[in-house]
Every structure is written in C-alpha cells, then in structure tokens.
DRENTI-561952 format. One line per field, with one value per residue: x negated, y, z of N, C-alpha, C in turn; residue in three letters; residue number from 1. Coordinates in Angstrom, 2 decimals. Example, Ala and Ser with C-alpha at 12.3 -4.5 7.8 and 13.67 -1.06 7.14 Angstrom:
<sites>
n.px = (-13.19, -12.85) $
n.py = (-5.69, -2.25) $
n.pz = (7.80, 7.08) $
ca.px = (-12.30, -13.67) $
ca.py = (-4.50, -1.06) $
ca.pz = (7.80, 7.14) $
c.px = (-13.20, -12.90) $
c.py = (-3.30, 0.03) $
c.pz = (7.80, 7.87) $
residu = (ala, ser) $
num = (1, 2) $
</sites>
This chain:
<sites>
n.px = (-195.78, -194.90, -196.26, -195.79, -194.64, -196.22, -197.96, -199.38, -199.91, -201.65, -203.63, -205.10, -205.76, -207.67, -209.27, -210.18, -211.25, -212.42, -211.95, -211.11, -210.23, -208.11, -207.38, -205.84, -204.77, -202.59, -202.06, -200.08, -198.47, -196.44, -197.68, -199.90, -202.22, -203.08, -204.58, -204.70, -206.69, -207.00, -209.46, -209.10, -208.46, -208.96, -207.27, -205.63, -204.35, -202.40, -202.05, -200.66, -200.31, -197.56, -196.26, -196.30, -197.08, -198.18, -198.89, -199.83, -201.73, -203.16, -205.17, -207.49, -205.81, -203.40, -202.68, -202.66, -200.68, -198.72, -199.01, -201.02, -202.93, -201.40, -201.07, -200.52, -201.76, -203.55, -206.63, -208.59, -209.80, -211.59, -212.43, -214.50, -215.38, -215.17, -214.44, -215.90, -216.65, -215.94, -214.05, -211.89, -211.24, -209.83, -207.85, -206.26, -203.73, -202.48, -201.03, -201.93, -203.90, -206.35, -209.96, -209.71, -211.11, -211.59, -212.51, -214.35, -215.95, -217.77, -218.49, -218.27, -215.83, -213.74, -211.15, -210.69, -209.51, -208.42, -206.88, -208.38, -209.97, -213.36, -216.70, -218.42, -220.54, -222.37, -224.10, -222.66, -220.65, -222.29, -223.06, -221.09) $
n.py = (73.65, 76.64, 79.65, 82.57, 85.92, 88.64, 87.31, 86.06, 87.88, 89.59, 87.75, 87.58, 90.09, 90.37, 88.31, 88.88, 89.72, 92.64, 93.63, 95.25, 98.92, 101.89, 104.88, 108.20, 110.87, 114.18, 116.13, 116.91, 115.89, 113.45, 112.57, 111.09, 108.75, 105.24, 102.21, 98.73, 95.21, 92.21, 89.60, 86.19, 83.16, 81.47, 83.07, 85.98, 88.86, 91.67, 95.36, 98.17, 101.63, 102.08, 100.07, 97.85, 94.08, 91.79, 88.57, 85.03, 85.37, 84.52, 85.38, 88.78, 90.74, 89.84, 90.85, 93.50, 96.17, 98.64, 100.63, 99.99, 100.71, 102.72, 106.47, 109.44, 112.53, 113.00, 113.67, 110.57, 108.02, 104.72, 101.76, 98.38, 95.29, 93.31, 94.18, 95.85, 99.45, 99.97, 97.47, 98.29, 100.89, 99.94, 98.72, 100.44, 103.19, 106.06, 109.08, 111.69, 114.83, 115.57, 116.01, 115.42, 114.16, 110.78, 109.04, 105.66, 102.85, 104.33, 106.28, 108.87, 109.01, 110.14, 111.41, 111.28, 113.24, 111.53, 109.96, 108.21, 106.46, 107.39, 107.00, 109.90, 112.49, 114.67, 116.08, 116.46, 118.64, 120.48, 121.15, 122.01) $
n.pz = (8.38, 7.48, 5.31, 5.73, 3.84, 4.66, 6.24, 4.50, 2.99, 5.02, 5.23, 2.51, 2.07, 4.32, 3.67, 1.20, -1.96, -3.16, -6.65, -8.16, -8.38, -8.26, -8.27, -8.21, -8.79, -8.39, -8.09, -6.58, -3.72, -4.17, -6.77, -5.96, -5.51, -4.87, -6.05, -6.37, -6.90, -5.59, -5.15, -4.31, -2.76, -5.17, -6.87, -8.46, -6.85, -6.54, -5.29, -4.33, -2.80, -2.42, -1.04, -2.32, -3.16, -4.61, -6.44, -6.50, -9.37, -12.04, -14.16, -14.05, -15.46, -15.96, -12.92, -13.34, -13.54, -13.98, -12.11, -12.02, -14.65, -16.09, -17.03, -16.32, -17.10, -14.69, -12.04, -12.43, -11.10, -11.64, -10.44, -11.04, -10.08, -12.05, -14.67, -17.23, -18.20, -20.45, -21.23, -19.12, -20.42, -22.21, -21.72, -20.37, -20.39, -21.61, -21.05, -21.81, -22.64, -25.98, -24.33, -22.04, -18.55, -17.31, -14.84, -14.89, -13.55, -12.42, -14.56, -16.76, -18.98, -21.95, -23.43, -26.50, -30.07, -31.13, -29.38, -27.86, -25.31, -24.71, -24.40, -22.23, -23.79, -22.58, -24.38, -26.77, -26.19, -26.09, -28.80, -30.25) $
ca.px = (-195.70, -194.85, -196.81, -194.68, -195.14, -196.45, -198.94, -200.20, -200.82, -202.73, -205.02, -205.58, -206.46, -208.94, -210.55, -210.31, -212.40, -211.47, -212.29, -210.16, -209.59, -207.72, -207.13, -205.37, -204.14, -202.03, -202.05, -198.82, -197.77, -195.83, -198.22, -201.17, -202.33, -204.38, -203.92, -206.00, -206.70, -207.96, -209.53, -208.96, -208.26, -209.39, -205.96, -205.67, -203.62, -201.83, -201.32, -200.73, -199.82, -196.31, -196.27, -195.88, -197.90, -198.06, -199.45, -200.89, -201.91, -204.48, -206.40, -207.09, -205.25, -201.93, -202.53, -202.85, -198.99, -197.91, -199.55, -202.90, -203.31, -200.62, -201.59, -200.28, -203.04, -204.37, -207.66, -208.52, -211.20, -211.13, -213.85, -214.25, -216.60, -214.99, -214.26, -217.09, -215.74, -214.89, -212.77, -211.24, -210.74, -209.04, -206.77, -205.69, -202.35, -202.50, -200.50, -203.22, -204.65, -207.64, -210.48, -208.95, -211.82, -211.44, -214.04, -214.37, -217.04, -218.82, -218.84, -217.24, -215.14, -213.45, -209.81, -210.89, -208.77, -207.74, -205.76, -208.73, -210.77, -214.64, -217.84, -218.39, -221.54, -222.58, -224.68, -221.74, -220.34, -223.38, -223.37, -219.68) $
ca.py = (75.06, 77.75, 80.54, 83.92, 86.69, 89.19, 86.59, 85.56, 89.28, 89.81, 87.16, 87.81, 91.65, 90.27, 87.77, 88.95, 90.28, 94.09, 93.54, 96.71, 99.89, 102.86, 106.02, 109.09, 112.76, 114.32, 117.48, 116.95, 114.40, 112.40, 112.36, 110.57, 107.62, 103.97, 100.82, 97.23, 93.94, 91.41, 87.73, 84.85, 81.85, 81.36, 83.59, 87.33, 89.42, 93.11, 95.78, 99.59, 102.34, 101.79, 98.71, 96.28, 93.38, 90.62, 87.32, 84.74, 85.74, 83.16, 86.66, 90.36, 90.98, 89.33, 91.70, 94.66, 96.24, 100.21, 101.41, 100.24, 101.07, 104.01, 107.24, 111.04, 113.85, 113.18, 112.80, 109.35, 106.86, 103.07, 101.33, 96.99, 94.21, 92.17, 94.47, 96.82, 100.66, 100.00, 96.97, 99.14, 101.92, 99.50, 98.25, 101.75, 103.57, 107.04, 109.80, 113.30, 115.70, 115.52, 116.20, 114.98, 113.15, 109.72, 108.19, 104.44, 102.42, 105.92, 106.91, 109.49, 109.03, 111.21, 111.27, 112.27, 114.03, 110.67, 109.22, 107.00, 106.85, 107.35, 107.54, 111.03, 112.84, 116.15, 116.48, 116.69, 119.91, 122.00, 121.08, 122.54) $
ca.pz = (8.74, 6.19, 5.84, 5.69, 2.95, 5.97, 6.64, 3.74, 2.28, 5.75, 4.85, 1.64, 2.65, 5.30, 2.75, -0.38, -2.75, -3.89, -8.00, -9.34, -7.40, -8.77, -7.25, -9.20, -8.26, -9.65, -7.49, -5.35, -2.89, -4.89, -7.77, -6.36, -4.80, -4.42, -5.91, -6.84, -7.12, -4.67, -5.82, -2.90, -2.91, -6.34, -7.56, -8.47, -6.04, -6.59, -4.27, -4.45, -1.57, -1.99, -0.04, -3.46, -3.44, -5.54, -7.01, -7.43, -10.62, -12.89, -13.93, -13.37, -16.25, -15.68, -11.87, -13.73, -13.60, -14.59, -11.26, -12.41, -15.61, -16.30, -15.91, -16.93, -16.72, -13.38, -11.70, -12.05, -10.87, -11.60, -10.18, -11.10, -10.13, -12.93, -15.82, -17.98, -18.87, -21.79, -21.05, -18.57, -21.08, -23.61, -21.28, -19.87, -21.40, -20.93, -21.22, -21.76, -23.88, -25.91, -23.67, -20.58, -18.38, -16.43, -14.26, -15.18, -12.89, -12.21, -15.69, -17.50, -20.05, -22.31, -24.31, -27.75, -30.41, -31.68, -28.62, -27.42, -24.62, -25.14, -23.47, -22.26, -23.80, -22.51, -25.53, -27.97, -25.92, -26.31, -30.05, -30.13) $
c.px = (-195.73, -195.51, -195.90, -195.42, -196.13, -198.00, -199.99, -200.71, -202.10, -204.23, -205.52, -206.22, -207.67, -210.01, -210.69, -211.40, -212.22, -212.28, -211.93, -209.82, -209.11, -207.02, -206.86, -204.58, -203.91, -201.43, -200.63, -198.45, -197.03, -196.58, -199.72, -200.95, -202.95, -203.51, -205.05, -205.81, -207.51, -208.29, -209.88, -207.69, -207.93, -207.86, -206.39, -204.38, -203.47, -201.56, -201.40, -199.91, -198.43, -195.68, -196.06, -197.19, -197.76, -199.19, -199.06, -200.93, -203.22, -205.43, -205.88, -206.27, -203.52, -201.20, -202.34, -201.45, -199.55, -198.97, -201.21, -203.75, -202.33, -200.52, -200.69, -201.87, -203.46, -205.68, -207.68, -209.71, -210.86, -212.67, -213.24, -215.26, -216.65, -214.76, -215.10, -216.21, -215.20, -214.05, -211.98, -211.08, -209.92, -207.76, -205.65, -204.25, -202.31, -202.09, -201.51, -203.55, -205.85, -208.45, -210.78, -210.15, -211.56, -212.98, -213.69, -215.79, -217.88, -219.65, -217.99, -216.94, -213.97, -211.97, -210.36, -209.75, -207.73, -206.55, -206.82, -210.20, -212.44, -215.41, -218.40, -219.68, -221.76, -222.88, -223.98, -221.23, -220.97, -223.44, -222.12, -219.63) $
c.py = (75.90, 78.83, 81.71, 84.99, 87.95, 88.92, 86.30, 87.10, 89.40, 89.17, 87.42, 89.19, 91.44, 89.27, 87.86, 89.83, 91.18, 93.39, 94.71, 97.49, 101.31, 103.58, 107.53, 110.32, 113.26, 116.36, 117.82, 115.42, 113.51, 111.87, 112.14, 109.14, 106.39, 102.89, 99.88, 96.08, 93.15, 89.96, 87.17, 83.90, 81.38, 81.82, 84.86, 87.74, 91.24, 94.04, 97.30, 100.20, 102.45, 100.59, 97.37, 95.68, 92.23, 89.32, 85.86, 84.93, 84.88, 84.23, 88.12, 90.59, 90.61, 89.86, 93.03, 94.89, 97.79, 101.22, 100.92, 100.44, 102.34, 105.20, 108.56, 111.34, 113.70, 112.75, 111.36, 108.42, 105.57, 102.91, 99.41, 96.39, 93.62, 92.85, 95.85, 98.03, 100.30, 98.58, 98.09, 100.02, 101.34, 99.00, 99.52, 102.18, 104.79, 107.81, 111.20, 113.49, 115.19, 116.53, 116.07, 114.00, 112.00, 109.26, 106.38, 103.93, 103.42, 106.28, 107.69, 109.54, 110.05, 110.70, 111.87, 112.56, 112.65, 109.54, 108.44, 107.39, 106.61, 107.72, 108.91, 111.80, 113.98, 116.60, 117.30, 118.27, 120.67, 121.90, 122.05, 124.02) $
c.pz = (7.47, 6.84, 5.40, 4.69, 3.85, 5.82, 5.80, 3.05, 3.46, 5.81, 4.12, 1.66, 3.49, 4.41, 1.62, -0.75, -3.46, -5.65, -8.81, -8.25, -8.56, -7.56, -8.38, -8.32, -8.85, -9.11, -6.62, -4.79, -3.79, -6.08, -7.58, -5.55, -5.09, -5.14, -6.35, -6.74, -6.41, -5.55, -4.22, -3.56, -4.40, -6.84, -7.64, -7.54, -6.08, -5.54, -4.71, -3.05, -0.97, -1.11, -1.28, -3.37, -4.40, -5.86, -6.35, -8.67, -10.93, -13.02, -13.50, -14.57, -15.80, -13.97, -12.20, -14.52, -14.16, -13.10, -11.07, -13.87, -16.45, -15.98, -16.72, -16.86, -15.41, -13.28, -11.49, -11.96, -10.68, -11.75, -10.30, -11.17, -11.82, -14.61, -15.87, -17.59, -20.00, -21.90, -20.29, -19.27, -22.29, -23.38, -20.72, -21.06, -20.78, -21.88, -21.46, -22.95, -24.18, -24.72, -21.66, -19.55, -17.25, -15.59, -14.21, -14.72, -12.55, -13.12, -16.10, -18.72, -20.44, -23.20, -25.80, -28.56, -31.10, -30.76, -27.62, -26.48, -25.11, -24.34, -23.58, -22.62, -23.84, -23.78, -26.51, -27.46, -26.37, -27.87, -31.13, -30.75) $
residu = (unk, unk, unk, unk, unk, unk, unk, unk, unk, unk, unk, unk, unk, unk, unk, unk, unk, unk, unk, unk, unk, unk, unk, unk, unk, unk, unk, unk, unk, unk, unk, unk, unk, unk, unk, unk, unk, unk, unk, unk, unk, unk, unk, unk, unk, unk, unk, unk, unk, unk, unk, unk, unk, unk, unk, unk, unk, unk, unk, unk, unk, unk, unk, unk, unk, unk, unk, unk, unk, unk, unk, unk, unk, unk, unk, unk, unk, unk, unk, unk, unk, unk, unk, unk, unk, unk, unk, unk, unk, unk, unk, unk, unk, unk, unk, unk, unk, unk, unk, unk, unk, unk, unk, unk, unk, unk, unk, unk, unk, unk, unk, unk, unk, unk, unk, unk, unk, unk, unk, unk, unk, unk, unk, unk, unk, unk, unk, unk) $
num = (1, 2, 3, 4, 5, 6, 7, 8, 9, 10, 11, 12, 13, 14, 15, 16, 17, 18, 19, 20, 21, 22, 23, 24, 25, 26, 27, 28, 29, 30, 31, 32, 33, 34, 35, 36, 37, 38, 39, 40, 41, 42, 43, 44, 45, 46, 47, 48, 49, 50, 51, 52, 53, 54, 55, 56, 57, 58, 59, 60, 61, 62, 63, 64, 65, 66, 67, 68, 69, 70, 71, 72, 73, 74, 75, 76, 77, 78, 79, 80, 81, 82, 83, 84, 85, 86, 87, 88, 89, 90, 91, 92, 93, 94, 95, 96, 97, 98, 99, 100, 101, 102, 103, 104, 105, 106, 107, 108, 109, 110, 111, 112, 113, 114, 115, 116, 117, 118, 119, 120, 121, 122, 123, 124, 125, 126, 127, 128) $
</sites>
C-alpha cells in the first residue's frame, strides 16, 4: 500500500512535533503570514500558509527555505524548541533598517547600525 502525499502530510501534522514557528506582518494581506517546521518520524518537515510542504529533511536547517527565514520590515516572531536566539538570529536574512525589532523565542532583538541582529537592551536607549 502506498501512502499518498495528502496522507502522509496529515499524519505528520497530527504527530509531529512543531520545532520552528514563524509568523510575520507586514501590514496588508498579502504581506503576512505563518510558517514552520515539524520533527516526526525521526525527519524534519516544512510547511507555510501557502499550502507548500515539504521533506524529509535530515535537519531543521536543510527545512528552513525563504519563507522561514526571509523577511522585509515586518512584524516578526520566531519561536523554536530546537534552535537558541541567537542561532535563530544568525541564520535569519533580513531586509530592514537599523533599529528594526524582531521577536526571537520571546526575546527582543534588535537590527543594529551594522546590518546584524542583536540582543535588544532597553538600557542602551535611555543612554542615547
């Protein structure tokens, strides 16, 4: 018995294991939306709102496409069992101004003047 592409995403959605979620706004319908990474059956697995799914993939890395780590200026929150902030901020590719802030595991991070994301410290504002 073969199992059907259909079929096998539905499983993997009912037993998988979210590891990477991203979610970004971009302030108009077309410019937001969901995407992540499931682990089952010891593989990595892709999916975003557009209906693309993908894998098996060996890691989260080799799951991690353009609609999970590519961003313009939008609100953005990436939440991951499997990867720190600052992996997740090294792997990111982003388009924004200095000062631009991301939320990474429910931290904020910051774009500084040099291109690169950084941990966000109120402190430094008021020193400004």
């Amino acid at each position: 018995m073969e199992l059907d592409q259909s079929a096998l995403q539905s499983l993997i959605e009912a037993n998988g294991t979210e590891v990477y979620t991203v979610s970004y706004d971009g302030g108009s319908p077309g410019n937001n939306g969901n995407a992540g990474v499931l682990h089952c059956l010891e593989a990595y697995w892709s999916y975003d709102d557009n209906g693309n799914f993908g894998g098996p993939y060996n890691d989260i890395d080799e799951a991690l496409f353009d609609c999970h780590i590519g961003f313009g200026e939008v609100d953005l929150s990436i939440n991951s069992s499997e990867l720190s902030s600052k992996q997740i901020a090294s792997r990111l590719e982003l388009d924004c101004s200095a000062g631009h802030i991301v939320n990474l595991n429910e931290e904020q991070w910051v774009m500084d003047k040099d291109g690169e994301l950084v941990l966000y410290n109120e402190d430094e504002d008021e020193d400004e």
